[in-house]
N, C-alpha and C positions, 0 to 999 in steps of 0.2 A: 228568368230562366237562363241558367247557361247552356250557352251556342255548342255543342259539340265539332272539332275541327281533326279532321285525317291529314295530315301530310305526306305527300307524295309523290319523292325525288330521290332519285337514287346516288346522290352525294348526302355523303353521312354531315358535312360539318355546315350546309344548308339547311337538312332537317333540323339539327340542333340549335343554330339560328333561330329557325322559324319558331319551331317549341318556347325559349326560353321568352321570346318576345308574345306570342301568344298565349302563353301562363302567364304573362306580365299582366292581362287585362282582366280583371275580376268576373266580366261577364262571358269568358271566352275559355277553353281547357282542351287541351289536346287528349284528343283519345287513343289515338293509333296512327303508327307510322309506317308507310311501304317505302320500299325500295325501287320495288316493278312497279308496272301498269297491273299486274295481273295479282301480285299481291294488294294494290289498292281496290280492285273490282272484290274480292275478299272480305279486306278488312271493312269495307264501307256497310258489306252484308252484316257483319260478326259486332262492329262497334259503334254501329246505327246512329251514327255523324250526320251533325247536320248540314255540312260546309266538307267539300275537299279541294284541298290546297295541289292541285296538280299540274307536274313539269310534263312536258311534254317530251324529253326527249329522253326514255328509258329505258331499259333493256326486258325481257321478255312481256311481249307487247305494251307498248308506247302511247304515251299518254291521248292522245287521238283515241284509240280503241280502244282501250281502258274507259273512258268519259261515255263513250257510244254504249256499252257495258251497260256500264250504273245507268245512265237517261233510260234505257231502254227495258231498265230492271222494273217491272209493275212495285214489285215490293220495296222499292227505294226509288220513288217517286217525292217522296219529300226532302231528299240529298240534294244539295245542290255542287256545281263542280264550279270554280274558278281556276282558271287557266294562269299559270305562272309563266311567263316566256318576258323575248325582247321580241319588241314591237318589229323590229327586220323581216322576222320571221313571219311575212302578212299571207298567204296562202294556211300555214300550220291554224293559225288563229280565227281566220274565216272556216278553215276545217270545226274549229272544235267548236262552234258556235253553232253551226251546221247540227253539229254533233250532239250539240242540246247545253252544250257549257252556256252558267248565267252572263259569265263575262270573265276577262281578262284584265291581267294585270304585268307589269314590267319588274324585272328583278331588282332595277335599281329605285321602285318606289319607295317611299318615305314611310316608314314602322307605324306611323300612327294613321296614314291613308290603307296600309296595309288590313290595318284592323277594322278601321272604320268599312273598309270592302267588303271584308267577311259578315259584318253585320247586317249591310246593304243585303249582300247576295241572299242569307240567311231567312230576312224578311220576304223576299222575292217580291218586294213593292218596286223597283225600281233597276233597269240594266247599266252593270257598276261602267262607269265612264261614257257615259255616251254618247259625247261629243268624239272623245278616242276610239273608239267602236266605230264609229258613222265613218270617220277618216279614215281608217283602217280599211273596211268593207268597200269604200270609195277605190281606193287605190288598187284593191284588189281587183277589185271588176272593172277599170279602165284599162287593165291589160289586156290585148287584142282577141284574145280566142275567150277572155272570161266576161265579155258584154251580157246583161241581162237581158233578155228576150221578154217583152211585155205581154203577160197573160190575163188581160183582164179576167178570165174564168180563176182565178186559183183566188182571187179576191169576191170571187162575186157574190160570197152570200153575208158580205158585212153594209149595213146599211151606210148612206154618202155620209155622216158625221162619222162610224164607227172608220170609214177607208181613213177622213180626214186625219182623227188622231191618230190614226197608227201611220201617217206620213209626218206626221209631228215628233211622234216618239220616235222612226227612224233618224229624223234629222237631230235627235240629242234632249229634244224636251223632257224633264220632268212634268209630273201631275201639274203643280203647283205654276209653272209655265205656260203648259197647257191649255189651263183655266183661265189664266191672264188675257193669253191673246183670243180666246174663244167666249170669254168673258163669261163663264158657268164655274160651277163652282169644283174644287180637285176632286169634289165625292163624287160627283158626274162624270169627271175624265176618268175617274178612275175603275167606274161601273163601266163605261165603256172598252177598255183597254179589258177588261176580264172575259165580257163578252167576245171580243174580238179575237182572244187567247180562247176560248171555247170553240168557234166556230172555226177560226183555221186549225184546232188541234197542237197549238204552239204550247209550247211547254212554259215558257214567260219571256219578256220583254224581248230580250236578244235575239229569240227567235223572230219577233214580230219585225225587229229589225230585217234580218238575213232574206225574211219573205219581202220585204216591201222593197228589198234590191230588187232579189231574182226576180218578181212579177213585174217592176217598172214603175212601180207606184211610186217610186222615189229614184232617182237618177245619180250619180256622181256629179259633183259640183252644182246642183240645186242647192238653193237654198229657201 
């Protein structure tokens, strides 16, 4: 099946960047392009994408609220958002994660890690980078007023292997990782990780990330 893909940045010779390199892939087609945040909240209703490619910093509402938008849309619940930014920007990128984005990406990534992203996010088996993710969300919350507060109650109804993975998947693991050092098989971690997306109400990985800061289940500089 082909991936349906919105692009959504309000510099025109970006969007056609991104187009001609995402036509380029057989299994991937661009359907629609915004400018705004608020034409992308739109087009993602109108041209039922699977994947949007969104910039975060646009003019009538920005890609933050835009992404908050669609996550929050019942009826495109199967969209997923990938964040286009530079990793500087770590407060914006912890935002849109928050926000329900599957993951992020850097402007200056490589055309074929670009793609392979999109497919990642698309499948929503997996949160795209997530060693860069983990670092990012670290750095963020080592800044002094953004300390996580450990609340054991916001984890409490996941059973002690389901906390374990999802402190694994925080710190960057894949399924297939996962399994290794837990010695079960990736259908196991991976039954796990769905339940745990059920019970906290997480949308997928990235989120199960952002909670396993804020609650403390996972620290900065752990490992």
């Amino acid at each position: 099946m082909t991936i349906k893909v919105l692009l959504a940045d309000d510099q025109v010779l970006v969007r056609a960047g991104l187009k001609v390199l995402v036509d380029s892939a057989p299994d991937l087609e661009v359907v629609a392009e915004a400018a705004t945040g608020r034409q992308a909240v739109a087009l993602a209703r109108e041209a039922r994408a699977d994947v949007v490619l969104m910039d975060i910093r646009m003019p009538d509402m920005d890609g933050l609220a835009a992404t908050r938008a669609i996550t929050a849309d019942e009826d495109l619940a199967g969209v997923r958002v990938l964040v286009l930014t530079t990793f500087e920007v770590n407060e914006y990128v912890f935002q849109a994660l928050r926000a329900g984005a599957s993951g992020f990406l850097g402007k200056g990534t490589e055309p074929e890690d670009l793609l392979d992203a999109i497919r990642v996010v698309a499948r929503g088996e997996a949160l795209l980078s997530p060693v860069a993710t983990q670092g990012l969300i670290a750095r963020f919350l080592e800044q002094p007023d953004r300390r996580p507060t450990p609340s054991p109650a916001t984890l409490s109804a996941l059973t002690e292997r389901e906390r374990e993975i999802v402190a694994l998947v925080a710190r960057g693991g894949s399924n297939d990782d996962i399994a290794e050092e837990l010695a079960v098989s990736p259908l196991t971690v991976k039954t796990h990780v769905s339940r745990a997306l059920l019970k906290l109400g997480a949308r997928d990985r990235a989120q199960l990330v952002v909670l396993a800061y804020e609650s403390g289940l996972v620290r900065p500089g752990e490992r």
